[in-house]
C-alpha positions in Angstrom: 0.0 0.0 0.0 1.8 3.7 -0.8 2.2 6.4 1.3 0.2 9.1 1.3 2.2 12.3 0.0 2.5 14.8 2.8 0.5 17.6 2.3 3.1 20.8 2.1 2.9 23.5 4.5 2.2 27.1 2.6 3.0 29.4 5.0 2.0 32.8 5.3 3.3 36.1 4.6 1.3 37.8 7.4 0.9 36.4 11.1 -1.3 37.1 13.8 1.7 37.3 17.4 1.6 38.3 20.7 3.9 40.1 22.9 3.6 39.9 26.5 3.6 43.1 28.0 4.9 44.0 31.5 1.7 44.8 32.8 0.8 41.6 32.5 -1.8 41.7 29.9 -0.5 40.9 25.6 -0.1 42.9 22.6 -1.7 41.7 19.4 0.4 42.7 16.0 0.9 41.7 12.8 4.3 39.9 11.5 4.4 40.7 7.6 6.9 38.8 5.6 6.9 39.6 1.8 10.3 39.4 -0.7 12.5 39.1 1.9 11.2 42.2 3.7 9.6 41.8 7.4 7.1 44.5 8.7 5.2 45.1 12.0 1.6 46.6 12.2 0.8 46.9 16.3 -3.1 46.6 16.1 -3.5 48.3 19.4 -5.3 45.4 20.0 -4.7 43.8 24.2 -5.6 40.6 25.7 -6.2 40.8 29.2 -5.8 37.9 32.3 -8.3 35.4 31.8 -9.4 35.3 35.4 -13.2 35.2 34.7 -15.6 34.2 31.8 -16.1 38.4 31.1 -12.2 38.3 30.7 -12.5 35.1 28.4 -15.1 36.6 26.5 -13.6 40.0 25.4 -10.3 38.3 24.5 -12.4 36.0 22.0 -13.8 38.7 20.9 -10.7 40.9 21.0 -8.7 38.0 18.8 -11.6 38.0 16.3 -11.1 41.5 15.5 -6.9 41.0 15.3 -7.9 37.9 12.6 -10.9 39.9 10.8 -7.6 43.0 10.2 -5.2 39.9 9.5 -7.7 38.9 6.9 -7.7 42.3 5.4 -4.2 42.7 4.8 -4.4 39.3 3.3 -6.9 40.4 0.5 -4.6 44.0 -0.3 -1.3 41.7 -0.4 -2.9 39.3 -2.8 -4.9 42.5 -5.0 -0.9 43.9 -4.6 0.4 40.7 -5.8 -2.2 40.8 -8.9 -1.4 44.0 -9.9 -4.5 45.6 -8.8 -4.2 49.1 -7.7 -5.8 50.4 -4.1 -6.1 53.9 -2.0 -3.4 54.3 0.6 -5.6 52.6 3.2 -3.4 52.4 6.2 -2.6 57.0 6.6 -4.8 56.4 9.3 -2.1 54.8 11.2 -0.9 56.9 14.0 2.7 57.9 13.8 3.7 56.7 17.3 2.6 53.2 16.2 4.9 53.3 12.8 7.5 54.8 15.2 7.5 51.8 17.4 6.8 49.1 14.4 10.3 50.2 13.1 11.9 50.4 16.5 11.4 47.0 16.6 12.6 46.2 13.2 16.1 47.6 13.8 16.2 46.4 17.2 15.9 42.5 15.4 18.4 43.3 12.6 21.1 45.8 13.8 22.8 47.6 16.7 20.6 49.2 20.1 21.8 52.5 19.3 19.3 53.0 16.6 16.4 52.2 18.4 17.2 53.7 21.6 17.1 57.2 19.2 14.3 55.7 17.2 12.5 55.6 20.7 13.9 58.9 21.9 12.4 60.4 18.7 8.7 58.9 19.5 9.4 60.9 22.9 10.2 64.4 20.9 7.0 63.6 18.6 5.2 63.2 21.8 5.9 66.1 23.2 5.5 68.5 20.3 1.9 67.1 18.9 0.9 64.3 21.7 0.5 60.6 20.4 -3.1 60.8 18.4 -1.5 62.0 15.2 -2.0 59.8 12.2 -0.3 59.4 9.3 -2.1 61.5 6.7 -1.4 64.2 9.4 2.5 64.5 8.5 2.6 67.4 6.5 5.2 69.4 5.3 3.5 72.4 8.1 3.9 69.5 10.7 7.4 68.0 10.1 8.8 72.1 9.5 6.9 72.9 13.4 8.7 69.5 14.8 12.0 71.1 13.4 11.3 74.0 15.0 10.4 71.8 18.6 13.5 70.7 18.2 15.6 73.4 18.6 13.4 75.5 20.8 12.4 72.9 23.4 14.8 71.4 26.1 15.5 67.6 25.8 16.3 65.1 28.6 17.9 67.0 32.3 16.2 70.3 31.2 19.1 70.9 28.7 18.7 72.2 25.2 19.2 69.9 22.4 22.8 70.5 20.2 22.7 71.2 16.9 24.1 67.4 16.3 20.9 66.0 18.3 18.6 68.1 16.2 20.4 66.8 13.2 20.1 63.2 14.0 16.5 63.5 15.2 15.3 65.1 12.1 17.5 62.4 9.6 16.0 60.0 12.0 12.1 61.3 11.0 13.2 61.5 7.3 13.9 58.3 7.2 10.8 56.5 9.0 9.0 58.9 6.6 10.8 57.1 3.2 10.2 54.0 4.8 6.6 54.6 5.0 6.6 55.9 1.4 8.0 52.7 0.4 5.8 50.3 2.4 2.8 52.1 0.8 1.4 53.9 4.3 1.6 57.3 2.6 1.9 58.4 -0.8 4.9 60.7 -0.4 8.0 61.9 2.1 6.6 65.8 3.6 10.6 66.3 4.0 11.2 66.4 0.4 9.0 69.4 -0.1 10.6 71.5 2.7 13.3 74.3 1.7 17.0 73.7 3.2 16.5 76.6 5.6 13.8 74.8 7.3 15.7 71.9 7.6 18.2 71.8 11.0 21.8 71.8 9.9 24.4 69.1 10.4 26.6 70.8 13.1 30.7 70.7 12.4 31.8 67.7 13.8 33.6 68.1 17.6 35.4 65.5 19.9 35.4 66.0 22.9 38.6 64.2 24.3 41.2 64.0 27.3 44.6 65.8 27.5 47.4 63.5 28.3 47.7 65.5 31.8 43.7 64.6 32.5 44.4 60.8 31.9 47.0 60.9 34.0 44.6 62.1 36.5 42.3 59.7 36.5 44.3 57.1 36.8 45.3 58.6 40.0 41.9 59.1 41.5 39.5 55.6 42.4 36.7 54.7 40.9 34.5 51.7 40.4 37.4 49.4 39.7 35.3 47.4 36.2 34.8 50.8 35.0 37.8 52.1 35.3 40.0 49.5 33.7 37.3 49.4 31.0 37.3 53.2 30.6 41.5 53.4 30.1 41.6 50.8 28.3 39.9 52.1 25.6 41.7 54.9 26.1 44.7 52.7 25.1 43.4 51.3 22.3 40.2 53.1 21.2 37.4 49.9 21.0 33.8 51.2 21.6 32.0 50.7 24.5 29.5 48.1 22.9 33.0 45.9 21.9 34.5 46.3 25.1 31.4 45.1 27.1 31.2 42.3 24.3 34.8 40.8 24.6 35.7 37.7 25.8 39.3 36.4 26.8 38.7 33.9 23.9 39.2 37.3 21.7 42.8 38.1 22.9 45.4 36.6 21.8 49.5 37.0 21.9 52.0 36.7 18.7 55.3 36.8 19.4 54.9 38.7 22.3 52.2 41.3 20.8 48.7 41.0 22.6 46.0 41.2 20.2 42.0 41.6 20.2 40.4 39.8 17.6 36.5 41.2 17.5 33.3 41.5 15.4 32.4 45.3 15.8 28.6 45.1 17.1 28.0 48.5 15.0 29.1 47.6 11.9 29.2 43.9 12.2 32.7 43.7 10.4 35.7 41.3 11.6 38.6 43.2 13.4 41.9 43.1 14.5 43.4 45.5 16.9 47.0 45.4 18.5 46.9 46.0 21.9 49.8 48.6 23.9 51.6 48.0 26.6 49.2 50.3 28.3 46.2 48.9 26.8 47.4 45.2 28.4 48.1 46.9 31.7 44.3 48.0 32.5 42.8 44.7 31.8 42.2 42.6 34.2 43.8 39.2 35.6 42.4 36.1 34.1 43.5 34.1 36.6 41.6 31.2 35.9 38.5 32.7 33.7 37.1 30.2 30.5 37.5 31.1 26.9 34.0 32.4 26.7 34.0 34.9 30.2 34.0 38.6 29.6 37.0 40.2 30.4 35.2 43.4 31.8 32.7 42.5 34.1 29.8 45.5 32.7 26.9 43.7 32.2 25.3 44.1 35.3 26.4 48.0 35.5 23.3 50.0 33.6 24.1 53.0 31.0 22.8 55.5 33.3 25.1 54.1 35.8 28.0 54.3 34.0 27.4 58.0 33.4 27.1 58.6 36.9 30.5 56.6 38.0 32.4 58.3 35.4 30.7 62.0 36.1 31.6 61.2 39.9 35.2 60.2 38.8 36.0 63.0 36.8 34.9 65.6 39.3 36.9 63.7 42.2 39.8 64.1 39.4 39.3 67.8 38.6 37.9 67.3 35.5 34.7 69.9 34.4 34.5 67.9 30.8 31.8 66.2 30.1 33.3 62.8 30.3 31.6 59.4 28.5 32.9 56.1 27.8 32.9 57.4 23.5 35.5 60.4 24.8 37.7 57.2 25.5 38.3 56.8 21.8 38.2 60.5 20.9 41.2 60.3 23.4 42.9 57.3 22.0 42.3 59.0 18.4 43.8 62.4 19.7 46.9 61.0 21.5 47.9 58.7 19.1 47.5 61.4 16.2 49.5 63.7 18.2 52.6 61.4 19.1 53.2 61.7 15.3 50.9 58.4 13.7 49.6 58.7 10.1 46.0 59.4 9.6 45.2 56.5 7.3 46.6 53.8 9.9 44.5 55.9 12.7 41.4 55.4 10.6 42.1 51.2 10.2 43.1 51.6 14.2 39.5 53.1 14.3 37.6 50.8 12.6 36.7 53.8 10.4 35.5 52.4 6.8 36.3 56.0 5.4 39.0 58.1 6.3 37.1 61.2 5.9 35.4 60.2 9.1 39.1 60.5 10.9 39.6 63.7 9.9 37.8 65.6 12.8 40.7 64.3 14.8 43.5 65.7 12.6 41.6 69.1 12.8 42.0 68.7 16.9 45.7 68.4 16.5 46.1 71.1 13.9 44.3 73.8 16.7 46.6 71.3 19.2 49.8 72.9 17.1 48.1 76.4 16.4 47.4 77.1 20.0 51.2 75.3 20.8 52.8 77.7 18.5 51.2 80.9 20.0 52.5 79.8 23.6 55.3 82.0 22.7 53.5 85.2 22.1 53.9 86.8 25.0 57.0 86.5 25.7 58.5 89.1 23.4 
């Protein structure tokens, strides 16, 4: 007697999930996967604790509604598929929710960073037009008054946002705005019809960094003893924060006497090699008898808000009034080494820089370094 043939599985390009939310109760949105491309719609559809039949009731009722939009999206992919054209149906989305659909995108395909300002930028939009606006609402009158916000409003601490902040919020909107274009949300990008004065200007690039004389001072005052080794020792060899926390003793290695870290750079996702100094070596810690796969900065535990505050506390206790971060780190690596006489082009591979043009704020620093060096003698004759 033959086997009967397995029936094959056609999967779906759109999917009805759930996403527990910390108040206890579940968020219903769709998982759209079409030509290789994945897309979120949140429904701001909830299911609540089933603790009586009420509760059991309205989430039957709650996941018929999620299934009846499910099979919606199912009939304008297929009249998509066939060619057959159809209104923008979905500028009736509010902009929060696109805002938060793409935040979790990136967050699935590429480093934090992005969504953390992804999510800071839902808390500007917030706060300049409230969370009810819809799609169809972004006009080129609402996305020139958010520019505006921008640089009249404070941000986080009270604080007025830089130029650079501005800059990268505003990019940040332009492209949510493309990518709505794109997935057919609304017919056109508001930002392309705006003049360049109404646009917020890239500020010239600054680094803030660490004289030689300030390092030194630091590594005479204590701090928090996992911070401090990890903050000079990307002093010492310039690694981001993200590849510091990341690496493992399995990533250092010695050849012929030169200690090496051998990484993949969580922001760029690229292989790389660093030689480690003398200096470098001397803030990392004793393995002692640590595995292959143990970090070799103990950070994961230490928040990012925390790490502000230990190295704000450390550089006051030091004499420092610089605003001092664990990214100033490798502006100071970048400075010192430039300055001790190294070429720009091996700075830039040093860096991890995939253009050299990015390095050049740092030869800039040195050039005033020299400027203001020369001028010492001024007032002497």
């Amino acid at each position: 007697m033959a086997k009967a043939k397995r029936q094959a599985v056609i999967k779906e390009p759109i999917r009805l999930r759930i996403k527990s939310l910390a108040n206890g109760n579940k968020s219903l949105y769709l998982d759209k996967y079409v030509s290789g491309r994945r897309e979120y719609e949140f429904l701001k559809l909830y299911l609540i604790p089933e603790t009586d039949v009420v509760a059991k009731q309205r989430n039957a009722n709650t996941l018929q509604v999620a299934n009846a939009i499910k099979a919606q999206r199912l009939i304008e992919l297929a009249n998509e598929a066939a060619g057959i054209t159809k209104p923008i149906t979905r500028e009736k989305m509010r902009l929060v929710d696109w805002i938060d659909a793409q935040t979790e995108a990136v967050r699935k395909r590429t480093t934090d960073k992005t969504a953390r300002i992804y999510k800071s930028l839902r808390g500007h939009v917030v706060n300049y037009a409230g969370d009810q606006v819809v799609m169809k609402d972004v006009t080129p009158e609402f996305v020139r008054g958010f520019s505006k916000h921008l640089a009249e409003n404070p941000g986080r601490y009270g604080r007025a946002l830089s130029r650079g902040s501005q800059y990268i919020y505003f990019k940040c909107l332009n492209t949510l705005l493309n990518k709505a274009v794109n997935r057919g949300v609304i017919a056109d990008n508001p930002y392309t019809r705006l003049s360049l004065s109404d646009k917020p200007k890239q500020a010239e690039g600054t680094r803030e960094y660490l004289t030689v004389e300030e390092v030194k001072a630091l590594i005479a005052t204590p701090c928090e003893s996992d911070i401090k080794r990890a903050f000079l020792f990307s002093c010492f060899c310039g690694l981001r924060l993200s590849d510091v926390k990341g690496l493992t003793w399995d990533n250092i290695y010695v050849d012929r006497g030169q200690h090496f870290a051998k990484i993949l750079i969580k922001k760029t996702g690229k292989p790389f090699i660093i030689p480690l100094s003398a200096n470098a070596v001397r803030w990392m810690p004793r393995r002692e008898d640590a595995d292959k796969s143990s970090l070799v900065f103990n950070l994961t535990s230490v928040t990012d808000f925390s790490h502000a505050y230990h190295l704000r506390k450390w550089a006051e206790r030091a004499g420092i009034s610089k605003h001092v971060t664990f990214h100033v780190a490798r502006h100071t690596f970048a400075t010192m080494i430039l300055t001790a006489g190294a070429d720009l082009y091996t700075v830039s591979k040093l860096l991890g820089h995939a253009n050299v043009s990015t390095t050049q704020i740092y030869a800039k620093i040195v050039d005033a370094k020299k400027v203001e060096a020369v001028n010492l003698v001024n007032g002497i004759f």
